[in-house]
Structure formats: C-alpha cells, structure tokens
C-alpha positions in Angstrom: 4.2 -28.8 32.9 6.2 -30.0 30.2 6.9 -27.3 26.5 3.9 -27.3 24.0 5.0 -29.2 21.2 3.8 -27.7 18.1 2.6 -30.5 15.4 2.0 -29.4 12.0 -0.1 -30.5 10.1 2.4 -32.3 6.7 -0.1 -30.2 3.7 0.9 -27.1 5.7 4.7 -28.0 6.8 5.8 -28.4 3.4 4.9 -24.8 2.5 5.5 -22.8 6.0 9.3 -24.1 5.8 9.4 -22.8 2.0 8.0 -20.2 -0.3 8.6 -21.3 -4.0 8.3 -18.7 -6.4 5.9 -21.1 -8.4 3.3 -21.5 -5.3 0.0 -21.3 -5.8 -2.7 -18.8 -4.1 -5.1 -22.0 -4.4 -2.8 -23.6 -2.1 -2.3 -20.6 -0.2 -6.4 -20.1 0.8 -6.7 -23.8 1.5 -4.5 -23.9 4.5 -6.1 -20.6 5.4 -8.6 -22.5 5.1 -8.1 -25.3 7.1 -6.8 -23.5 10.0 -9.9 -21.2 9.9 -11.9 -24.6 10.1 -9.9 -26.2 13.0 -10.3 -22.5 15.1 -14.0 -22.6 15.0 -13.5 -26.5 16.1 -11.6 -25.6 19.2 -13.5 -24.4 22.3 -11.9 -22.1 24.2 -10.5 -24.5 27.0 -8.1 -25.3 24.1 -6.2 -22.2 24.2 -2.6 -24.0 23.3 -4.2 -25.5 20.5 -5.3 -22.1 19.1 -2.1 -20.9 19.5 -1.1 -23.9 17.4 -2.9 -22.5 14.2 -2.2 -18.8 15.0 1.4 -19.8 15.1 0.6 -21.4 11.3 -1.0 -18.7 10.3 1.4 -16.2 11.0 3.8 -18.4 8.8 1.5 -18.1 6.1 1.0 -14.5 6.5 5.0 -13.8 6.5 4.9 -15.8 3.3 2.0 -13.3 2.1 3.7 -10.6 3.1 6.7 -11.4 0.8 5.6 -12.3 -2.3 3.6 -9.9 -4.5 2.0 -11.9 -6.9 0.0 -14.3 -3.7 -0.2 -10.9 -1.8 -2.4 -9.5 -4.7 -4.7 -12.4 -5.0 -5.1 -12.5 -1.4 -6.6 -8.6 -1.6 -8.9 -9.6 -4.6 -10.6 -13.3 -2.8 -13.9 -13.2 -3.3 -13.9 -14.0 0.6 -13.3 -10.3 1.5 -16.9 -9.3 -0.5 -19.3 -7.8 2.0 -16.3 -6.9 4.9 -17.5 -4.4 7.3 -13.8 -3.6 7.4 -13.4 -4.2 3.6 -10.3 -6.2 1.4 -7.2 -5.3 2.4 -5.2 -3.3 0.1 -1.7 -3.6 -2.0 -0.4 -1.4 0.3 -1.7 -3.4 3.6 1.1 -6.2 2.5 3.6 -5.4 5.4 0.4 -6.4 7.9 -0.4 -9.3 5.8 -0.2 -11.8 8.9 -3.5 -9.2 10.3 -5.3 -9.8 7.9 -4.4 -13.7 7.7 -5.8 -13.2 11.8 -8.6 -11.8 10.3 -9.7 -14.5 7.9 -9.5 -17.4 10.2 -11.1 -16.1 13.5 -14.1 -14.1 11.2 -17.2 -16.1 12.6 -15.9 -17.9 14.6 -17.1 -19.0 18.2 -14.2 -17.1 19.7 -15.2 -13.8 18.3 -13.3 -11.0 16.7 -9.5 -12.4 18.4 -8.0 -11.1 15.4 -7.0 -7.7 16.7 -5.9 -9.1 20.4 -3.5 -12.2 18.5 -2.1 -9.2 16.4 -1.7 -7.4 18.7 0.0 -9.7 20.7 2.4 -10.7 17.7 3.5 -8.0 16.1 6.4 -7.0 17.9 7.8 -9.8 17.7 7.2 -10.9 14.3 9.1 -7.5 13.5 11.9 -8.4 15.6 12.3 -12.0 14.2 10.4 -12.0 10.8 9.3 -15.9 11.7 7.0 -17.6 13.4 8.9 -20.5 14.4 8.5 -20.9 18.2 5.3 -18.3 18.7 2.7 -20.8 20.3 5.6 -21.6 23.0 6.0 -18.2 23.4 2.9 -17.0 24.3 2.0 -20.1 26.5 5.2 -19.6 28.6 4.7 -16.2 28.6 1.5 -15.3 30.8 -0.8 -16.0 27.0 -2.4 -13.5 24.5 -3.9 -10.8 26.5 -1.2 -10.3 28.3 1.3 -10.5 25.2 -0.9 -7.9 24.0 -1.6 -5.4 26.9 2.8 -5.1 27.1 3.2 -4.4 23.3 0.5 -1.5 23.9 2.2 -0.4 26.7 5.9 -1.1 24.7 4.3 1.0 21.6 2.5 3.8 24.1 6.3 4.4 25.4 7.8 3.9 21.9 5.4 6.9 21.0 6.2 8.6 23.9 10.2 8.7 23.6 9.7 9.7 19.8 7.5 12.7 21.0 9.9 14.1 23.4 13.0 13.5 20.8 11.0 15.4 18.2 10.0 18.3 20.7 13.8 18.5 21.9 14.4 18.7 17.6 12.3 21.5 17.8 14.0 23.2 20.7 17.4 23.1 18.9 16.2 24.0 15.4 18.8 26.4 14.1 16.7 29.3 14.2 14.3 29.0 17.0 15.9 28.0 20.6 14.7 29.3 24.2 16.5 31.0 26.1 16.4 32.0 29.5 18.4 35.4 30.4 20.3 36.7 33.2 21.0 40.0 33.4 24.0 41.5 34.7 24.2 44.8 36.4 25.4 46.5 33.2 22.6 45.3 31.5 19.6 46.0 34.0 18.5 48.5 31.5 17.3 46.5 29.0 13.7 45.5 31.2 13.1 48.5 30.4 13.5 48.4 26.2 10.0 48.1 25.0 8.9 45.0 23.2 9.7 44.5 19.9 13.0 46.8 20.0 16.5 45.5 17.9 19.0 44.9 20.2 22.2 43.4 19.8 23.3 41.6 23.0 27.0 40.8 24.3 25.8 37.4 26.4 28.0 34.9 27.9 26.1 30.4 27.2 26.0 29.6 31.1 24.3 26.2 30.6 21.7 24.4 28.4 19.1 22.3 30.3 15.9 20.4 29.4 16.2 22.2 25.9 16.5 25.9 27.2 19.4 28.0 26.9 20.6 29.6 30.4 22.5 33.3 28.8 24.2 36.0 31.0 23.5 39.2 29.5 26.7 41.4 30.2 25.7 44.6 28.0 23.5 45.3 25.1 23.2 47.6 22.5 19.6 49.3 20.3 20.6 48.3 16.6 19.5 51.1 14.0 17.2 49.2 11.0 
C-alpha cells in the first residue's frame, strides 16, 4: 500500500505553514471549525482521513500554543461555556494542541478520541514541535491506540528511571547515607554499645553498592558530650 498523502485543505494551508503576528482568532476558530465539521463527517472506516484533520489540528494547536494573544481568546470562546471539563486556562498553553483535540472530536460520532489522539501525539510533538508528517506516522506505525499505549508505557518508564535517580539522590545526600558495617576483631565490642551511644569510629570505605556504603570498622572509641 502506497504513503498516505496528506491534502490540505488551501484556507487551512495558508496559515499551518505560517503564524503572522497580525492573525486573527476569527480565522483561527474557523478552521477549528471546519475540521471539527469534517470529523463528525467521517465514519470510522476512514481512519486515514481522521488522521488527516488531527494532523491539521495539531498544526493549529502548535500555533495556539505560541502566540499569547490567540492562546487567550481561545480560553475565553464562548464554545468552552457549560464544559464538564471546563475552558482551558492561560497556563494550559503548552497543551494547547489537547485542547484543540478536544474541541473537534466534542460530540462527535467517534466519542471522546481526544485523550487517546493526545496521547498518542504528545511525544512526539515535544520531540519535533510540528506536525508535518503525523497522519503518515501513525498510519505506518500500527495507528493511534497503539501510538498511544507505547507513550504510556515510554512515560510509565520515564517516571520510573526519575524515581530511582531521585531515591539514589536521597541515598547520597551529604548528611544521610547507609551504611553497612563490618566489624573487625578489634571492634567486636561495639555490638555491645547500647543504642544511642557517641562513638567515634576508625573505619576503612570497602565498596559502595546499590546506594549503600560497605565500612570495615577497625576500632572505635565512646566520645564524651
């Protein structure tokens, strides 16, 4: 089967390949718009051409997401009124292309896609900041769902890795690292010290491993407080 070729529609080409600093929000909503209207005309044998107008609107949506002045009347459209989830914020702008998701699959025959096509998106709108090339990618690349199931996994080991750093952090902070002791003959005394005791300890750094320090305690010493 031959590549999808993406055909964009000329009143939305004109303004995905350019962001004037003079563009209009009224122009802005009507290709929203539009692409909402041709979604709810697809059924869902046409996945390619969904991801057609997904692949529009997250150009329109990266657009959104870099100019303040359409950002803010995107948050105050009337069209948010009455939103379970409510109007997206100022601050939402970085996620602009979600919300964009979520304007033009609202009501529509397919359901709520929004989440799954962000989902699906996300990393790699982060990774490229365009959306050039996004309906190929997800039709060549096993389509939406399972674009969407690998980022959650990708993000889920993401999380993970940033856990364990932070935990090892935590393990080497300057004033709080385990330690695991070995005691040499000369020091076999010291099981005996009762908890909470000073003691000043003559110990020889053996190894560090999995964020524990391996000591050999050669003598010790009760310090006087």
């Amino acid at each position: 089967m031959g590549n999808l070729q993406i055909i964009v529609p000329k009143h939305l080409k004109r303004r995905i390949n350019s962001a004037p600093s003079g563009e209009r929000y009224s122009d802005v909503r009507s290709d929203i718009e539009n692409i909402r209207t041709e979604v709810d005309g697809l059924v869902n044998g046409f996945r390619e051409s969904i991801y057609r107008e997904v692949e529009a609107a997250c150009a329109i949506g990266l657009r959104l997401a870099q100019h303040t002045k359409l950002w803010r009347d995107f948050t105050e459209d009337n069209y948010w009124a009455g939103m379970e989830r409510g109007r997206p914020k100022i601050a939402d702008q970085p996620d602009a292309v979600r919300f964009v998701l979520l304007w033009i699959f609202r009501d529509s025959i397919h359901g709520d896609k929004a989440s799954l096509y962000w989902r699906a998106v996300e990393l790699r709108l982060e990774a490229r900041n365009s959306a050039e090339g996004i309906a190929d990618w997800i039709k060549n690349n096993g389509g939406v769902r399972k674009l969407a199931d690998e980022a959650a996994a990708q993000k889920k080991e993401a999380k993970r890795q940033a856990e364990a750093e932070e935990r090892v952090k935590k393990m080497f902070h300057p004033l709080i690292w385990p330690c695991k002791l070995e005691l040499a003959r000369e020091a076999e005394d010291l099981k005996a010290e009762q908890i909470g005791a000073d003691l000043k300890l003559t110990v020889t750094l053996e190894n560090i491993e999995a964020g524990t320090a391996h000591l050999l305690v050669h003598s010790y010493e009760k310090v006087i407080v």
